[in-house]
PASEBA-1860 file (N, C-alpha, C; in nm, 3 decimals):
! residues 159
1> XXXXXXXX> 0.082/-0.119/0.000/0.000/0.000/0.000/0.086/0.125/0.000 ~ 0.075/0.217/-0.096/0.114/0.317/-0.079/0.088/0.442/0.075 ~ 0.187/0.505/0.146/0.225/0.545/0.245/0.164/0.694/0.178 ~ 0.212/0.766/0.042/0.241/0.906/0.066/0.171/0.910/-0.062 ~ 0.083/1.010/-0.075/-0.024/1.059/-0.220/0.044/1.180/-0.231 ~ 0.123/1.171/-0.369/0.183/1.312/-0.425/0.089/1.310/-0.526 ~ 0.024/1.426/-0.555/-0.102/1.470/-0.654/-0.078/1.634/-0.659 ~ -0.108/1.668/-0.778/-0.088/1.829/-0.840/-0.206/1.814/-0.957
9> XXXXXXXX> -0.187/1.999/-0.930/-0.355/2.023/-1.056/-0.330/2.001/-1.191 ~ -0.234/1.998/-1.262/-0.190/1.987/-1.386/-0.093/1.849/-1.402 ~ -0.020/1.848/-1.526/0.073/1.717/-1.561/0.174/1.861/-1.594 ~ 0.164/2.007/-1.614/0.279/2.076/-1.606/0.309/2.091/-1.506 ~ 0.274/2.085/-1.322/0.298/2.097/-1.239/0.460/1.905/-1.163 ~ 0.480/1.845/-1.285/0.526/1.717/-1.238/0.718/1.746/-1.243 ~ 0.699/1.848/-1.368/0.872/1.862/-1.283/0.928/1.885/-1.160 ~ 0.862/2.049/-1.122/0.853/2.026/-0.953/0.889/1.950/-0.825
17> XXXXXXXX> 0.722/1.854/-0.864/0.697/1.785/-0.795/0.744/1.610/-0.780 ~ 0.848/1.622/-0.927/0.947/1.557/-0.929/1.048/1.527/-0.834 ~ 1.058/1.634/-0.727/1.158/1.621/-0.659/1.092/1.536/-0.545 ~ 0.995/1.594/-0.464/0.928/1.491/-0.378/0.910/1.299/-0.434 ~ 0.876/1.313/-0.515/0.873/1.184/-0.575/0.970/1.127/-0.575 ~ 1.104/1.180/-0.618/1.229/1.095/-0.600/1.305/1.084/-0.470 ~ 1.291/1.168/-0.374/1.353/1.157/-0.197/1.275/1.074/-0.137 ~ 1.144/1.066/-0.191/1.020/0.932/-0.102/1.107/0.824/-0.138
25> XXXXXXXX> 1.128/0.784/-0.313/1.173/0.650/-0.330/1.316/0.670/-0.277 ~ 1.371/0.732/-0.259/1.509/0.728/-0.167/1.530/0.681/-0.064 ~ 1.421/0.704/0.016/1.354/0.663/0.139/1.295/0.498/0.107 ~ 1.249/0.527/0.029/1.196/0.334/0.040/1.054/0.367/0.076 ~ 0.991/0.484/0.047/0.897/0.501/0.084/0.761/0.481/-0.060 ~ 0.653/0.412/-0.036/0.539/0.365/-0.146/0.444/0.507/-0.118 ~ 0.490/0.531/-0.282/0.422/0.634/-0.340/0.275/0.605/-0.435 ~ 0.191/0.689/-0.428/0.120/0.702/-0.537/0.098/0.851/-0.604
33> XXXXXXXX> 0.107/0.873/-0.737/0.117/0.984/-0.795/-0.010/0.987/-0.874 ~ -0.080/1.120/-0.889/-0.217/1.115/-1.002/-0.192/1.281/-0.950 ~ -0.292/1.326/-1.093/-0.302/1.447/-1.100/-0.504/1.469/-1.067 ~ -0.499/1.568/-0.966/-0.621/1.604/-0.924/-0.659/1.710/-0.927 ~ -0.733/1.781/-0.991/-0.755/1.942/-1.039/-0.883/1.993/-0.935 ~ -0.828/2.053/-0.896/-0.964/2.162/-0.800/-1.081/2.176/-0.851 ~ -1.009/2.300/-0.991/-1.078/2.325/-1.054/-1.169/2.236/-1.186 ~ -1.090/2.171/-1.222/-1.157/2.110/-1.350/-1.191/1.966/-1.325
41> XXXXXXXX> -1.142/1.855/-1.194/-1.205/1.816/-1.156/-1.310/1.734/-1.063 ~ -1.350/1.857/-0.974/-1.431/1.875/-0.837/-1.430/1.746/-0.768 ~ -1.538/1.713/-0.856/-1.561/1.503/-0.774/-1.457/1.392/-0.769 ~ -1.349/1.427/-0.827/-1.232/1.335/-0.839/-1.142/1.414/-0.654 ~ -1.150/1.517/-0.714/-1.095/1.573/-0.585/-1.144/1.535/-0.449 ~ -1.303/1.532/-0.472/-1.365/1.513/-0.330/-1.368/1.342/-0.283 ~ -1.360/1.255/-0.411/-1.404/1.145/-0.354/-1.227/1.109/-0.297 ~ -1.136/1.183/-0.388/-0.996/1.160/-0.361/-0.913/1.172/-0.230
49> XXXXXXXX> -0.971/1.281/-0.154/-0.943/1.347/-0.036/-1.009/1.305/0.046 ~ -1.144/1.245/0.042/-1.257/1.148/0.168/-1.211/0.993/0.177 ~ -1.134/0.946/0.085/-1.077/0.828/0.036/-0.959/0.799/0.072 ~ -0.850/0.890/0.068/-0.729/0.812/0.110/-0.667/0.721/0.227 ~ -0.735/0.779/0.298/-0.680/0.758/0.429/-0.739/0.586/0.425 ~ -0.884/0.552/0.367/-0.905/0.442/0.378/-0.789/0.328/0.276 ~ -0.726/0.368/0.215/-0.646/0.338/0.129/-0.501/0.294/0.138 ~ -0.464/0.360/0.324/-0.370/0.364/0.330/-0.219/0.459/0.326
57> XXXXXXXX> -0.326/0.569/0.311/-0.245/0.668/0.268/-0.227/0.766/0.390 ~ -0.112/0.806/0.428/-0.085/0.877/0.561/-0.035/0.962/0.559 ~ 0.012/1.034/0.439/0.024/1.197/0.378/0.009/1.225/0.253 ~ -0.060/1.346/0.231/-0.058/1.392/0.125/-0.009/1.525/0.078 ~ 0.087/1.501/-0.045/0.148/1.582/-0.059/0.079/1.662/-0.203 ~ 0.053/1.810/-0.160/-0.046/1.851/-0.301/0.008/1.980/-0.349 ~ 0.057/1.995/-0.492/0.121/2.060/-0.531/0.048/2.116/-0.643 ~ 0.027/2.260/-0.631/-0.064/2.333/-0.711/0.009/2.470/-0.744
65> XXXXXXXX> -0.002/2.540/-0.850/0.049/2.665/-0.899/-0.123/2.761/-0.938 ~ -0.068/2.848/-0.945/-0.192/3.016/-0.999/-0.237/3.001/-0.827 ~ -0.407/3.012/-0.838/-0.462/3.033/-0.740/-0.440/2.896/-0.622 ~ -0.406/2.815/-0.676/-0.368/2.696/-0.582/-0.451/2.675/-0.492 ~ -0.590/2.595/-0.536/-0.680/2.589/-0.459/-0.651/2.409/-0.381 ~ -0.597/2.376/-0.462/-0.565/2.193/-0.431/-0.548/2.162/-0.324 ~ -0.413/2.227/-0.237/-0.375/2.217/-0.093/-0.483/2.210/0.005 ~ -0.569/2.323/-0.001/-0.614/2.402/0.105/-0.802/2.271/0.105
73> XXXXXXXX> -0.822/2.261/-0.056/-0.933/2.210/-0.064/-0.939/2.023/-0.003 ~ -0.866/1.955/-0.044/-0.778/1.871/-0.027/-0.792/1.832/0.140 ~ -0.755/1.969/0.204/-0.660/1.934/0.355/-0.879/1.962/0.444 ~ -0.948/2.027/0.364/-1.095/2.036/0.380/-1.178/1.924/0.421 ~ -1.152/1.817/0.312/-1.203/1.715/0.328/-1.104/1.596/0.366 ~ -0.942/1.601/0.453/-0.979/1.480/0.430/-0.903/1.505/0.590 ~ -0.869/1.345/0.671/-0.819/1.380/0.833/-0.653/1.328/0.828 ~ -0.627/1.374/0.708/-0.470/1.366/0.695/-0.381/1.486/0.702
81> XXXXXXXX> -0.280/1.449/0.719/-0.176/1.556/0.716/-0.149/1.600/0.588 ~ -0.138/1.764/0.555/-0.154/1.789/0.397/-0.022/1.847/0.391 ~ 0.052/1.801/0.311/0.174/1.952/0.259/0.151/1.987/0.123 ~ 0.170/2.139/0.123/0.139/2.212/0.041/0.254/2.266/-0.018 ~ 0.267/2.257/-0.175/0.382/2.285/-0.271/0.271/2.405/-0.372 ~ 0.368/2.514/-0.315/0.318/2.593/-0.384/0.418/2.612/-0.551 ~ 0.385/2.591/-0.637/0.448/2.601/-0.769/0.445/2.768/-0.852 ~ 0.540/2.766/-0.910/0.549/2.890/-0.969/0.531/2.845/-1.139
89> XXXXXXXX> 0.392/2.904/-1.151/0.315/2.813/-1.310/0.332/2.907/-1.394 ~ 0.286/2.924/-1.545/0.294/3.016/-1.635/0.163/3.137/-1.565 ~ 0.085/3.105/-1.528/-0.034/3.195/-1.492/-0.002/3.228/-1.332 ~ 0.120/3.231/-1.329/0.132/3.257/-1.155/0.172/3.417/-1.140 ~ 0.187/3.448/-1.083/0.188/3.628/-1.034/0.342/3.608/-0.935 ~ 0.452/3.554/-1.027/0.567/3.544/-0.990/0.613/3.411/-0.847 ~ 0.474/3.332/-0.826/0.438/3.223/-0.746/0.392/3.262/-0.639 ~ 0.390/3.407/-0.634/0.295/3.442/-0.469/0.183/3.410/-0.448
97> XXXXXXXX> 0.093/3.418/-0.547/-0.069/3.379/-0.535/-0.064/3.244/-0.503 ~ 0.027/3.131/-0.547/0.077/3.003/-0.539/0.068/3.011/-0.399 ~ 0.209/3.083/-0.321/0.204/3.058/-0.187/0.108/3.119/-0.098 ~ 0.108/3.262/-0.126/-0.027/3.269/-0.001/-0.182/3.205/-0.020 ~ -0.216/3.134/-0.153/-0.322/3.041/-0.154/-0.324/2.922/-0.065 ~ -0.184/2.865/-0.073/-0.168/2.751/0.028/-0.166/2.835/0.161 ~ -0.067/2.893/0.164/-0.017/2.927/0.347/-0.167/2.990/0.427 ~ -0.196/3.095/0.359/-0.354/3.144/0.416/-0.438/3.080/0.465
105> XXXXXXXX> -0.443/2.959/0.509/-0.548/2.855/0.571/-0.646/2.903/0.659 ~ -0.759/2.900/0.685/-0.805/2.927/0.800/-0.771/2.873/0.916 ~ -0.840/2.870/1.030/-0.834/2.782/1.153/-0.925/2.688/1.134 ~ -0.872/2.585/1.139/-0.921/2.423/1.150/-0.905/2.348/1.022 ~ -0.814/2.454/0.928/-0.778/2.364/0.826/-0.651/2.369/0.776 ~ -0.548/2.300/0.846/-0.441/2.287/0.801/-0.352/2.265/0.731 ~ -0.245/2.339/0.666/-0.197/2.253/0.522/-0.052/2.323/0.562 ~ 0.052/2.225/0.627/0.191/2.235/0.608/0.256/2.333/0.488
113> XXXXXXXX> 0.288/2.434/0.458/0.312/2.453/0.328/0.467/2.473/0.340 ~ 0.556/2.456/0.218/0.676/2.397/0.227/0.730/2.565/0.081 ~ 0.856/2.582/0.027/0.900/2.677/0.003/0.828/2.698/-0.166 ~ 0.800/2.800/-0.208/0.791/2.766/-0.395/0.892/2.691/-0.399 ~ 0.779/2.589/-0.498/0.849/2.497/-0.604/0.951/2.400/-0.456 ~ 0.867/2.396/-0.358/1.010/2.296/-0.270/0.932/2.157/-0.255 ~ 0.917/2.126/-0.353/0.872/1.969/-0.349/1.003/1.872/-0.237 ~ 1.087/1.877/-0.273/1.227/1.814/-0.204/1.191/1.822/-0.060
121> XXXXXXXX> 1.142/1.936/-0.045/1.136/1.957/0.130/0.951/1.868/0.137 ~ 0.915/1.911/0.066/0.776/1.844/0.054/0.788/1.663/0.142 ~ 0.859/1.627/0.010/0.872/1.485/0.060/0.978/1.435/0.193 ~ 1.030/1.565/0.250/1.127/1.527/0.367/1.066/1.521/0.428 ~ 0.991/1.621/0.482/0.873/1.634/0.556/0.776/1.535/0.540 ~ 0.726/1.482/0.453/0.647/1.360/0.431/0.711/1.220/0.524 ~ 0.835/1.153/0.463/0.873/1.089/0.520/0.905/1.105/0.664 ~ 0.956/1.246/0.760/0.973/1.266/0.863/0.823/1.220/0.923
129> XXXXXXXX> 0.743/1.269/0.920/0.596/1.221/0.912/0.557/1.062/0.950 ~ 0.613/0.984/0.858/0.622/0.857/0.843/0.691/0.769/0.933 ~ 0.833/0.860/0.967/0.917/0.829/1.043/0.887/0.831/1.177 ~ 0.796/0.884/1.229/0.748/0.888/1.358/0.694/0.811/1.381 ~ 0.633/0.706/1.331/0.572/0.596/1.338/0.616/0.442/1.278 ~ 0.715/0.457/1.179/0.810/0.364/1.125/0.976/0.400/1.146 ~ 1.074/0.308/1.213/1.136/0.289/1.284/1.237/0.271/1.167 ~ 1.216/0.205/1.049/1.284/0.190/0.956/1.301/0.344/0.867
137> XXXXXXXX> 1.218/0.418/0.860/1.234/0.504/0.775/1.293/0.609/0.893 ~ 1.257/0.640/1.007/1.335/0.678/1.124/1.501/0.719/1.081 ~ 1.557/0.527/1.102/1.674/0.566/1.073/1.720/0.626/0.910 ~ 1.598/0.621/0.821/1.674/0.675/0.664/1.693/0.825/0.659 ~ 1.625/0.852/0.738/1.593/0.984/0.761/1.699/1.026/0.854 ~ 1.762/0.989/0.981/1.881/1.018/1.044/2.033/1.020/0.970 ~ 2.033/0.892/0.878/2.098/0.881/0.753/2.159/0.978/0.704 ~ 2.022/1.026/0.644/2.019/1.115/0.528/2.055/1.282/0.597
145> XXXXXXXX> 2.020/1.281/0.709/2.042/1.421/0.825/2.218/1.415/0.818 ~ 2.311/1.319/0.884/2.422/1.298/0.875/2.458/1.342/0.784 ~ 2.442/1.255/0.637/2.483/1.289/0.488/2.488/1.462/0.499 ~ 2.386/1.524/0.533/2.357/1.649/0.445/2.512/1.715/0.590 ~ 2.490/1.704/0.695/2.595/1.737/0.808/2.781/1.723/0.752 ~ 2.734/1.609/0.689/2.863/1.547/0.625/2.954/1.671/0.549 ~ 2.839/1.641/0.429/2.894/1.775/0.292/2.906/1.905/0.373 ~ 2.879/1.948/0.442/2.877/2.085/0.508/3.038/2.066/0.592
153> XXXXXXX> 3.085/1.957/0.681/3.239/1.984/0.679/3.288/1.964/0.561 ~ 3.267/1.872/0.463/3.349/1.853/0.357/3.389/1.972/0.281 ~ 3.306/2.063/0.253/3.286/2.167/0.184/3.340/2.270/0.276 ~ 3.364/2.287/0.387/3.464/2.303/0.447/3.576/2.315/0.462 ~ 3.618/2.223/0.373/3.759/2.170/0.406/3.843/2.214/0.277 ~ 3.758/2.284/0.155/3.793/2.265/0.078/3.834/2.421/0.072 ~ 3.799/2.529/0.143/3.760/2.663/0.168/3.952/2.677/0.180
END
């Protein structure tokens, strides 16, 4: 069963969100990917977001550009943890409308939102997520903390 639902409003939104997709499987973590549009289309969205969780799914990661209604609608209906990738699209207003569509949440509806275009952090955060409850991905994730600690003396050294 897939662990982590990476879904965006478009199939131009997948470079991006490319990056989350590839640090999950880094992780060893079971993905499922589909594209779910707010706007164009409603009932896929709703039965998508009332559904996962029965599915198996224990984050969702939703990556939307322009008005970026996906995140916010998404994190509405369903009792999962949402992160929000705000994308910088051709119709975006330099990706701000992107991010303060996600970040603006009201109270009682939460949606993690992560940097423009930071899918990468998207899925760290996903798996950290995961990791609190799986012991195995725990340590990939301590791993991978080291690694990044690592290059920072290395790069160091080179100064």
């Amino acid at each position: 069963m897939s662990k982590v639902a990476i879904i965006m409003g478009s199939k131009s939104d997948l470079p991006v969100m490319q990056d989350a997709i590839d640090i999950l499987k880094d992780f060893d973590i079971d993905i499922e990917v589909d594209i779910v549009s707010a706007h164009r289309t409603p009932e896929k969205l709703f039965d998508y977001s009332k559904n996962a969780h029965t599915r198996g799914i224990q984050v969702i990661i939703a990556g939307a550009g322009g008005a970026a209604h996906l995140p916010g609608m998404v994190a509405s209906l369903s009792p999962l943890p949402i992160i929000g990738v705000p994308v910088k699209s051709s119709n975006s207003i330099d990706g701000w409308d992107s991010v303060l569509s996600i970040l603006q949440m009201p109270g009682g509806v939460p949606v993690a939102t992560v940097a423009l275009n930071g899918a990468k952090n998207a899925g760290i955060l996903a798996a950290q997520i995961i990791g609190s409850s799986d012991p195995n991905v725990l340590h990939k994730i301590i791993a991978y903390k080291e690694g990044l600690k690592a290059k920072v003396y290395d790069s160091a050294k080179d100064l």
